[in-house]
C-alpha positions in Angstrom: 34.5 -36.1 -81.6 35.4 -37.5 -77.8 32.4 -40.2 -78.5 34.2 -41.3 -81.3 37.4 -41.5 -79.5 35.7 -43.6 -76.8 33.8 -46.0 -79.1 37.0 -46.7 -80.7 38.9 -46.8 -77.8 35.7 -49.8 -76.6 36.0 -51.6 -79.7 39.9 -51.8 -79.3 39.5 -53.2 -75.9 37.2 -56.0 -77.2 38.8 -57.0 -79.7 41.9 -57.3 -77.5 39.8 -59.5 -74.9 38.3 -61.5 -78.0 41.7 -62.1 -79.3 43.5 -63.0 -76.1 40.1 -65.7 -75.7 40.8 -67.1 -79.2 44.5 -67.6 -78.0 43.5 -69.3 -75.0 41.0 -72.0 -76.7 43.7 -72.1 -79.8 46.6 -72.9 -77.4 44.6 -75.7 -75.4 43.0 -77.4 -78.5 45.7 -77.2 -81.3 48.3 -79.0 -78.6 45.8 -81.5 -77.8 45.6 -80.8 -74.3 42.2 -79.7 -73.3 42.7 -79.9 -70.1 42.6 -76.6 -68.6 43.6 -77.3 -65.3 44.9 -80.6 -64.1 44.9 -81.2 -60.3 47.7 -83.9 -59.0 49.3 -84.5 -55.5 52.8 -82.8 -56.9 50.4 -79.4 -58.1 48.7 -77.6 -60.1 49.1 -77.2 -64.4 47.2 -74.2 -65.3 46.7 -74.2 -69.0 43.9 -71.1 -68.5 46.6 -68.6 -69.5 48.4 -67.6 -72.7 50.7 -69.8 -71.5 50.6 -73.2 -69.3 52.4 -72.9 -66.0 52.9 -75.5 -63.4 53.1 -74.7 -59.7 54.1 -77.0 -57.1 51.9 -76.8 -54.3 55.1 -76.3 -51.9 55.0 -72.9 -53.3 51.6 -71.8 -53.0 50.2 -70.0 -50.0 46.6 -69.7 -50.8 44.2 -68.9 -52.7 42.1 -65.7 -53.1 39.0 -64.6 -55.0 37.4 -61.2 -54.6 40.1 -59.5 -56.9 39.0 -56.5 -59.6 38.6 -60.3 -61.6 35.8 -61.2 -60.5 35.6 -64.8 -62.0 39.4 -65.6 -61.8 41.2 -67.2 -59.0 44.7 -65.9 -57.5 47.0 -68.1 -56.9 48.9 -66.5 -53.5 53.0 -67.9 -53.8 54.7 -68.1 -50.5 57.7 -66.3 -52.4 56.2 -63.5 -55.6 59.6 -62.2 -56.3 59.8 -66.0 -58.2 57.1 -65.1 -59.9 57.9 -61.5 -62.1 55.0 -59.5 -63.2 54.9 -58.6 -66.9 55.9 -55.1 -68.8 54.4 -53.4 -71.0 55.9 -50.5 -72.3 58.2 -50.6 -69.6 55.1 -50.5 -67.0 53.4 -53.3 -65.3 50.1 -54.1 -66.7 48.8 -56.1 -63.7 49.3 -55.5 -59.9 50.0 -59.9 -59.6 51.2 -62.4 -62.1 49.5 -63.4 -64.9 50.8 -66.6 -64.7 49.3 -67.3 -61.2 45.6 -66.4 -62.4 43.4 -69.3 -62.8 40.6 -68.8 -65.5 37.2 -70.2 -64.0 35.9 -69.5 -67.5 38.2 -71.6 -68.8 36.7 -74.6 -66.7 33.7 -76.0 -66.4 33.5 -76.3 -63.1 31.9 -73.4 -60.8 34.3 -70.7 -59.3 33.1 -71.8 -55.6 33.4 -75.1 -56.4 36.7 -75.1 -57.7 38.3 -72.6 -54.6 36.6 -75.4 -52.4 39.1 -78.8 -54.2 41.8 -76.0 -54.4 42.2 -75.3 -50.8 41.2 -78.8 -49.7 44.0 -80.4 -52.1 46.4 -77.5 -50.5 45.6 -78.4 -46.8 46.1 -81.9 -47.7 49.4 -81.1 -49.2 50.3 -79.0 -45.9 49.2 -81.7 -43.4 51.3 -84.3 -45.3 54.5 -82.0 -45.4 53.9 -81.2 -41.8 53.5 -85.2 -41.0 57.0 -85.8 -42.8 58.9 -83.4 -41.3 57.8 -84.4 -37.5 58.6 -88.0 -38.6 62.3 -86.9 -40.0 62.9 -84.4 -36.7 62.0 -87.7 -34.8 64.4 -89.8 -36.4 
C-alpha cells in the first residue's frame, strides 16, 4: 500500500512539472514571442516563467547559480521585499521569487555562458551609472 501511495504521489509530481513546461512553451509560442529572454541596455525580459517579467538592471544585484535548481539562474534584487514570494495554501512554495528565476532550459544558450553576458551586461550597466553620477556630483 505505501508503494502505491508513492508511485502516485511521483506521477502527480510529473505531471505537474510536464504541465507547468507545456505552459511555458504555450505562453511563449501562442503570443508570438519566442523570445525567452531578451537582453537590452534598460534590462532584462524574462519570458522563462509562467509569466514574463521585466527587471530593470537598476534593481538587480547579481546573479547566483548553485541553488537546489540546478540549471536555473537567480536573479539577486537589491530590494526582495518588491519582489513578494508566492502562496500556496497560505504557505510559501519557494524560499525566492518565482519571478526572478531565469530558465536556462528555456534558452538555448549554455547556463555558463549565459551567467557570463549576464554579469558582463550588469557591470556595464554599473560602471555607466557610476560614470553619470560622478559627472552630475561634478556639475
Amino acid at each position: 500500500m505505501p508503494e502505491r501511495v508513492a508511485l502516485s504521489l511521483f506521477l502527480i509530481a510529473i505531471l505537474f512539472v510536464l504541465i507547468f513546461r507545456l505552459k511555458q512553451f504555450y505562453k511563449m509560442y501562442s503570443s508570438g514571442n519566442n523570445v525567452a529572454l531578451k537582453i537590452d541596455e534598460f534590462g532584462i525580459e524574462n519570458n522563462t516563467q509562467a509569466k514574463s517579467y521585466f527587471i530593470s538592471w537598476s534593481e538587480i544585484s547579481t546573479f547566483e547559480i548553485g541553488h537546489f535548481r540546478t540549471r536555473q539562474i537567480y536573479i539577486k534584487p537589491i530590494n526582495p521585499n518588491h519582489f513578494p514570494r508566492k502562496k500556496c495554501f497560505g504557505l510559501y512554495f519557494t524560499s525566492k521569487p518565482e519571478l526572478l528565476w531565469i530558465d536556462s532550459d528555456m534558452i538555448d544558450i549554455k547556463r555558463d555562458e549565459l551567467i557570463n553576458i549576464l554579469n558582463r551586461k550588469l557591470h556595464n550597466y554599473n560602471k555607466k551609472s557610476n560614470n553619470n553620477s560622478v559627472k552630475t556630483n561634478q556639475s
